[in-house]
Each structure stands twice: as structure tokens, then as C-alpha cells.
KOLTIGU-947039 format. One line per field, with one value per residue: residue in one letter; z, y, x of N, C-alpha, C, CB in turn. Coordinates in Angstrom, 3 decimals, always signed. Atoms other than C-alpha are relative to their C-alpha. Glycine has a CB too. Layout:
<atoms>
resn	[a  ...] $
nzz	[Z  ...] $
nyy	[Y  ...] $
nxx	[X  ...] $
cazz	[Z  ...] $
cayy	[Y  ...] $
caxx	[X  ...] $
czz	[Z  ...] $
cyy	[Y  ...] $
cxx	[X  ...] $
cbzz	[Z  ...] $
cbyy	[Y  ...] $
cbxx	[X  ...] $
</atoms>
This chain:
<atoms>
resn	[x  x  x  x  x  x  x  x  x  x  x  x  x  x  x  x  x  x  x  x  x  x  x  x  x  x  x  x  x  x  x  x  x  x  x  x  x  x  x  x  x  x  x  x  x  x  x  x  x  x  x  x  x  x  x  x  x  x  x  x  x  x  x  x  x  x  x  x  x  x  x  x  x  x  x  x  x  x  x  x  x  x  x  x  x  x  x  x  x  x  x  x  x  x  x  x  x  x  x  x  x  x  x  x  x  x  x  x  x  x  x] $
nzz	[-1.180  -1.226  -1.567  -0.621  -0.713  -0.645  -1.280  -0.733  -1.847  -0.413  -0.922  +0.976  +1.465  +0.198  +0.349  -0.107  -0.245  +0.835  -0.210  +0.787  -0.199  -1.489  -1.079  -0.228  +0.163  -0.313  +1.256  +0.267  +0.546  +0.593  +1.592  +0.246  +0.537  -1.211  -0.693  -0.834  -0.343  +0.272  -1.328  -1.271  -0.667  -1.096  +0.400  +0.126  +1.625  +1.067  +1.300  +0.384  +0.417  +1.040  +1.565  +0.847  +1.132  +1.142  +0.574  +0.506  +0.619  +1.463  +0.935  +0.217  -1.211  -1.116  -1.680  -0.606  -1.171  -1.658  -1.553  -1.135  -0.974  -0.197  +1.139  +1.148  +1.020  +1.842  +0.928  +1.522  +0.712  +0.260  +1.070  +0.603  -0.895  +0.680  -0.063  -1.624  +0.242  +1.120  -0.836  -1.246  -0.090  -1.142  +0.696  +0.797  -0.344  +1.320  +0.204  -1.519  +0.579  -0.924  +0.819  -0.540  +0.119  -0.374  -1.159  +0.598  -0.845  +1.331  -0.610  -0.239  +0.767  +1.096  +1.750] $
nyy	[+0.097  +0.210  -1.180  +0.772  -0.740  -0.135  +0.423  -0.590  -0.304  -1.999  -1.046  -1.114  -0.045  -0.598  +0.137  -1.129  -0.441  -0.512  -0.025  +0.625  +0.582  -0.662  +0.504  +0.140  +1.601  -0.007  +0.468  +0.450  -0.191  +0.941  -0.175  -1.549  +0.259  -0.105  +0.830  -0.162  +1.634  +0.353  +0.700  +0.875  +1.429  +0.372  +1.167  +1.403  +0.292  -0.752  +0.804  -0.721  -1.047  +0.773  +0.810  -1.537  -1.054  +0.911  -0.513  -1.344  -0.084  +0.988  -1.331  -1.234  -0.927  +0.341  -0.302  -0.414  +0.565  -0.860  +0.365  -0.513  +0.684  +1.603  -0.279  -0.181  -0.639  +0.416  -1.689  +0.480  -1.034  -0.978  -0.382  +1.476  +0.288  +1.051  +1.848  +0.605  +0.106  +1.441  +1.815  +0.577  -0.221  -1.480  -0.834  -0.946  -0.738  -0.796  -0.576  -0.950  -1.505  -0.862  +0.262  +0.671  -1.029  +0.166  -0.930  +0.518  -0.205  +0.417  +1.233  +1.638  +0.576  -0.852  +0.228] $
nxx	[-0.831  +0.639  -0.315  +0.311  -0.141  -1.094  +0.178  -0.921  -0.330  -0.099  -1.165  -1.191  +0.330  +0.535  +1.602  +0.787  +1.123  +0.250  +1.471  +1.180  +1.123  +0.580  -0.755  -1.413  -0.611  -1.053  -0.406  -1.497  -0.693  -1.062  -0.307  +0.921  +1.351  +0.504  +0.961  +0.981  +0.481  +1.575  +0.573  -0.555  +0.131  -0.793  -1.383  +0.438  +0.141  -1.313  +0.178  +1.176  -0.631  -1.030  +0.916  +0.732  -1.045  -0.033  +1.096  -0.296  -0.802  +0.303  +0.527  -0.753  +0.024  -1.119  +0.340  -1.136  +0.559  -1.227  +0.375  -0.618  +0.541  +0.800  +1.016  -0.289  +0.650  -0.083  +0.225  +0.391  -0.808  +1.335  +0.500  +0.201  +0.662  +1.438  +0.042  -0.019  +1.504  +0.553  +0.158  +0.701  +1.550  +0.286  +0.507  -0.559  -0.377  -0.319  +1.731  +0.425  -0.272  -1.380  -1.384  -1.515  -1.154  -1.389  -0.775  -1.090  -1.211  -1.381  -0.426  +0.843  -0.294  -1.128  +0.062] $
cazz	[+2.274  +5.996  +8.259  +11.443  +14.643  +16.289  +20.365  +22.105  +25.831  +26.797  +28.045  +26.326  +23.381  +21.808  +22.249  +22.096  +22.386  +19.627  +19.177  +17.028  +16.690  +20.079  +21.528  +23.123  +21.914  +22.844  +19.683  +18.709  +16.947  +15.378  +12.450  +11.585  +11.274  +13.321  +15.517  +17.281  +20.400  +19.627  +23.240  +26.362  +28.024  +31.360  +31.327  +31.546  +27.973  +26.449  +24.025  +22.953  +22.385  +20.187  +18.106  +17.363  +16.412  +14.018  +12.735  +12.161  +10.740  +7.979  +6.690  +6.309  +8.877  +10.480  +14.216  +16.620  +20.276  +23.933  +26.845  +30.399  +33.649  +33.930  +29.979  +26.807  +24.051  +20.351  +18.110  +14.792  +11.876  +12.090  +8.435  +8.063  +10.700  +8.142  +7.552  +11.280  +11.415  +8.655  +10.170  +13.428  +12.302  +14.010  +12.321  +9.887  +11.508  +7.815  +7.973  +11.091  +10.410  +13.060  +11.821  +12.973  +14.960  +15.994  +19.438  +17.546  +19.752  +17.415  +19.203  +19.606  +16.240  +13.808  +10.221] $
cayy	[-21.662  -22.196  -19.326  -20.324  -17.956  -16.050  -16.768  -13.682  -12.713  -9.237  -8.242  -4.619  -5.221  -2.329  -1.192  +1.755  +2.677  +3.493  +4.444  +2.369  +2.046  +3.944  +1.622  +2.297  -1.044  -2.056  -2.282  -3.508  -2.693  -5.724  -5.455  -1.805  -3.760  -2.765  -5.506  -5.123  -7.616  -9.595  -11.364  -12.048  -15.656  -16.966  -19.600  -22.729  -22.054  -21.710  -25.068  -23.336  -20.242  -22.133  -23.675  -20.333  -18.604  -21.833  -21.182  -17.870  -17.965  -20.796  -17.801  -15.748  -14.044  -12.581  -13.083  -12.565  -14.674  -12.879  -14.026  -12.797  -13.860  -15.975  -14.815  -15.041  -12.324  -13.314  -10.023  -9.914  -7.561  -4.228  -4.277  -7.681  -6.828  -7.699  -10.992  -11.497  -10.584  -12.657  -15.784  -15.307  -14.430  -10.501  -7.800  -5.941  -3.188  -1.470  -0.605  +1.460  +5.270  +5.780  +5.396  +4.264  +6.673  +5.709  +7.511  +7.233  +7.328  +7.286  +5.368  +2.727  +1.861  +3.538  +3.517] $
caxx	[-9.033  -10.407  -10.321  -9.869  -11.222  -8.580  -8.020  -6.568  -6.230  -7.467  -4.710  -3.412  -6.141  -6.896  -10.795  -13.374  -16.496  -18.916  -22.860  -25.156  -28.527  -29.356  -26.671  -23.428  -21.722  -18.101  -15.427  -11.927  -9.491  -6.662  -4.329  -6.294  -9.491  -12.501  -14.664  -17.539  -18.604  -21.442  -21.798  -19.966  -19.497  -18.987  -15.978  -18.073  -18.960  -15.989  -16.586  -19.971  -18.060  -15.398  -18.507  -20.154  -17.072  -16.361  -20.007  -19.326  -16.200  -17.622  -19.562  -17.115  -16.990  -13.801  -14.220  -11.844  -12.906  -10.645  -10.717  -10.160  -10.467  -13.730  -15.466  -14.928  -16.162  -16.988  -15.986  -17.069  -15.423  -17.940  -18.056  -19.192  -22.263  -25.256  -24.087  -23.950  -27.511  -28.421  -26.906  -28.371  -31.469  -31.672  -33.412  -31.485  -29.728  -29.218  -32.960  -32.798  -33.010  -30.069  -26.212  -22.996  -20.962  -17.191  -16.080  -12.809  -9.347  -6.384  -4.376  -6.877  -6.072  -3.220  -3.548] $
czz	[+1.244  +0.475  +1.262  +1.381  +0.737  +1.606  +0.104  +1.389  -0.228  +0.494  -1.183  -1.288  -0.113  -0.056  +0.440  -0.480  -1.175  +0.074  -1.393  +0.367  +1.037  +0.851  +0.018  -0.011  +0.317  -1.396  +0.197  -0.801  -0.051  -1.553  -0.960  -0.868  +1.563  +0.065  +0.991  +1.344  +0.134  +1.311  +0.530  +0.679  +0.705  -0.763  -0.274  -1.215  -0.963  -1.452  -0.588  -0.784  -1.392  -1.311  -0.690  -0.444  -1.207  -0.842  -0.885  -0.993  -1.583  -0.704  -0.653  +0.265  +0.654  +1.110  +0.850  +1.893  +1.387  +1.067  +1.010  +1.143  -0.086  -0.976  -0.817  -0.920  -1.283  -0.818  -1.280  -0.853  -0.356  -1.269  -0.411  +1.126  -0.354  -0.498  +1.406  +0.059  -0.708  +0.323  +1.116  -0.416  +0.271  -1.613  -0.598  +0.701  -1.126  -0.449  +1.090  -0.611  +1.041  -0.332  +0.746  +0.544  +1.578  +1.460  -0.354  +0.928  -1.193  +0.046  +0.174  -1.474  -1.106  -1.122  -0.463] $
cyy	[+0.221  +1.097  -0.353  +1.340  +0.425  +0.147  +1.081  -0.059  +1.304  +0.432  +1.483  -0.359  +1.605  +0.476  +1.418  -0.296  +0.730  -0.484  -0.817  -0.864  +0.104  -0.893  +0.195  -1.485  +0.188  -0.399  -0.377  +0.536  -0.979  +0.019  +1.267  -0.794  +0.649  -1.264  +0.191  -1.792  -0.010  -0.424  -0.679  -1.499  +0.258  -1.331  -1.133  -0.428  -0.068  -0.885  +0.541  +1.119  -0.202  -0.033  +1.157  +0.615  -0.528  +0.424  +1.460  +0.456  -1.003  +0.911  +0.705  +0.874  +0.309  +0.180  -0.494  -0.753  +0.674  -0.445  +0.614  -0.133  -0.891  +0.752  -0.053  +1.167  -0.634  +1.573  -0.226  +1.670  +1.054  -0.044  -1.015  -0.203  -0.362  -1.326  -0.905  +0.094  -0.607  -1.109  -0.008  +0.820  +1.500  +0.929  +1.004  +1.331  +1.337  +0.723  +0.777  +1.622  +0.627  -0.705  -0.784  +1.044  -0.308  +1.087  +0.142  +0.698  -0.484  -0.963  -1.368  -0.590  +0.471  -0.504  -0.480] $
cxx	[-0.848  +0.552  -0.405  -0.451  +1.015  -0.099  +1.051  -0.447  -0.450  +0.179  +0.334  -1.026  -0.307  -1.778  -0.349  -1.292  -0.857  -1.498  -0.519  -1.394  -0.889  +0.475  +1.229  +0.465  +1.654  +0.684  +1.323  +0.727  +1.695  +0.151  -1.258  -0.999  -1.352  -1.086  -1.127  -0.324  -1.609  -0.323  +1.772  -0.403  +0.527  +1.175  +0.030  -0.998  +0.540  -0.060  -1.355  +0.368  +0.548  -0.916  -0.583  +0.368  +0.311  -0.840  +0.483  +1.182  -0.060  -0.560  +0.517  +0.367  +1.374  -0.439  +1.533  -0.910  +1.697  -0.664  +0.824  -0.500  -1.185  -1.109  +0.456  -0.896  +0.419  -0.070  -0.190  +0.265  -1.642  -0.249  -0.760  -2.138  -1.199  +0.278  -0.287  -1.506  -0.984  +0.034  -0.679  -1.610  -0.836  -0.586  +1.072  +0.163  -0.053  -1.479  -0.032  +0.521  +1.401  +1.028  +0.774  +0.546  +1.198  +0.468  +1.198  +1.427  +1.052  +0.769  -0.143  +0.754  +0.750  -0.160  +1.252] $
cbzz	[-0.062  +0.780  -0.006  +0.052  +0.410  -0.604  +0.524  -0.457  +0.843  +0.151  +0.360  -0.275  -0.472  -0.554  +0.917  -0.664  +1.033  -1.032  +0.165  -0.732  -0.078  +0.267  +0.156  +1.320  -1.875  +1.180  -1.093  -0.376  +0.300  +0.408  -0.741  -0.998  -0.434  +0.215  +0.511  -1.307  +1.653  -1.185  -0.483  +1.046  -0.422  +1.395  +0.814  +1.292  -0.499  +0.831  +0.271  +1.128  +0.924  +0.551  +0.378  +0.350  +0.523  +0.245  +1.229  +1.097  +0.969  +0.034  +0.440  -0.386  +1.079  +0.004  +0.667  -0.401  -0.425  +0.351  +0.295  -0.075  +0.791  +2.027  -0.163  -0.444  +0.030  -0.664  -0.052  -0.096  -1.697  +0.362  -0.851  +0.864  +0.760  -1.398  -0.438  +1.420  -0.226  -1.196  +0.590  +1.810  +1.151  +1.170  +0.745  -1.177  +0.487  -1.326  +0.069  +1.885  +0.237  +1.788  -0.354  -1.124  +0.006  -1.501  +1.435  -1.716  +1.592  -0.191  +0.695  -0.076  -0.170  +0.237  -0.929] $
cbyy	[+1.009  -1.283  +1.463  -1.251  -0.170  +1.057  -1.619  +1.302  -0.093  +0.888  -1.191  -0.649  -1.082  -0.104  -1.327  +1.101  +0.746  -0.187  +1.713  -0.780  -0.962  +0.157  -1.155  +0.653  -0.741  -0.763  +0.954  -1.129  +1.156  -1.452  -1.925  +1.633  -2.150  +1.491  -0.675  +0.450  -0.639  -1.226  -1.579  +0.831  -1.211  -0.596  -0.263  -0.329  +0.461  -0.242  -1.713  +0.425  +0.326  -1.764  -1.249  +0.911  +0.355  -1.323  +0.228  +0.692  -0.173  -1.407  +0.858  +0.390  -0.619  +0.719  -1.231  +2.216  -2.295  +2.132  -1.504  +1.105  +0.793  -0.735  +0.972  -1.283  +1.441  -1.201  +1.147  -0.746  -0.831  +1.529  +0.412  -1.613  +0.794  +0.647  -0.583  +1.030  +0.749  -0.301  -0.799  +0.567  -0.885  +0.996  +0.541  +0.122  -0.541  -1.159  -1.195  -0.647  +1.155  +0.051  +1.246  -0.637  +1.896  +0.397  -0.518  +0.415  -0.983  +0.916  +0.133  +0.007  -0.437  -0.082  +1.422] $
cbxx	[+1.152  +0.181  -0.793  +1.174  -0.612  +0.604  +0.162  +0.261  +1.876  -0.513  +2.001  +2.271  -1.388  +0.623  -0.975  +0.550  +0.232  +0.881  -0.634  +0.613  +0.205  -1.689  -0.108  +0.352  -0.269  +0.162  -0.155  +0.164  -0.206  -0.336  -0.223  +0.914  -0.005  -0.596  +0.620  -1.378  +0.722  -0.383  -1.594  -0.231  +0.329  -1.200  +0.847  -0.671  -0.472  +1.966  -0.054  -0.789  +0.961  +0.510  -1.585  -0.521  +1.515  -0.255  -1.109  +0.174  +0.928  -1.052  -0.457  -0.072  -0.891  +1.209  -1.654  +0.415  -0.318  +0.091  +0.112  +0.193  -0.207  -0.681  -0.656  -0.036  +0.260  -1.800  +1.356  -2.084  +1.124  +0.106  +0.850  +2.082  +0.024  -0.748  +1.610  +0.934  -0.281  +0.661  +1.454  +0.928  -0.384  +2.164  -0.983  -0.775  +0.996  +0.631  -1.423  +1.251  -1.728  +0.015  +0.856  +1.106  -0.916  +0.913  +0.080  -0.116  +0.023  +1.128  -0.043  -2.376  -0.822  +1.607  -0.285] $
</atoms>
């Protein structure tokens, strides 16, 4: 079965803040999954956007694409983040001696 990327608005999404890798990265939270964003777009990429989330989502990838005012973000399911690195090529995160750690707001995302 085709999974197809999902197109929200970020209006009212749920999101927080969480350290990896000696970076404060931005995260998500939909249907009590968590997402990380891989990269922001301006607006006059949005068919670019589309194709990379496609890409991504042929993998296997759940990704989740929001837009708001003049950008789009591509989020990609945190658990899924060495495949993401695999397809694009990036150095294995899972080799780095520093962890994962969740700023975690409850709210953000209810069990």
C-alpha cells in the first residue's frame, strides 16, 4: 500500500523542543507519534518540497510536510531517523557518543 505525505497547516500543531547530537532540533507531535524537522522551505519551493516528501515517503518513511505563511517544513517520524540518514546520504547519527533527549511537555502530545 502507498503512503502518501501528509499536508498540514501550522496552525495549533503540536511541537517541542528536544536535544540531539549537541543540537537543539525542533519536533512534532501527530496521532502520539513523534517527528522531527528535517528542513525548512521558502514558498517558491513548494513542488520540490512535494517531490522530497514523495521520495521519502517511497522508503518508508512517515513524513508529515506544514506549511505557514511563506515555508514549508518536511518532518520525518523521529524513530525512523537512520533511514533518513541513509537515504540522504548524512553520517549516521547512531554512531555519535551523545543521545537523544526529549524536552518533553505533556500536553504537546497525550498518550
Amino acid at each position: 500500500m502507498e503512503t502518501l505525505p501528509l499536508l498540514l497547516h501550522g496552525f495549533n500543531l503540536r511541537t517541542f523542543k528536544f536535544w540531539q547530537n549537541g543540537q537543539l532540533r525542533d519536533g512534532l507531535c501527530h496521532n502520539n507519534e513523534l517527528f522531527f524537522a528535517l528542513r525548512v522551505f521558502d514558498s517558491g519551493r513548494r513542488v520540490w518540497v512535494q517531490e522530497q516528501a514523495y521520495q521519502l515517503s517511497q522508503q518508508g518513511i512517515p513524513v508529515i510536510v506544514t506549511y505557514e505563511g511563506d515555508s514549508y517544513t518536511i518532518w520525518v517520524r523521529l524513530r525512523s531517523s537512520a533511514q533518513v540518514e541513509a537515504f540522504l546520504n548524512l553520517p549516521s547519527e547512531a554512531e555519535s557518543a551523545d543521545s537523544t533527549v526529549v524536552l518533553w511537555n505533556a500536553s504537546a502530545c497525550p498518550a
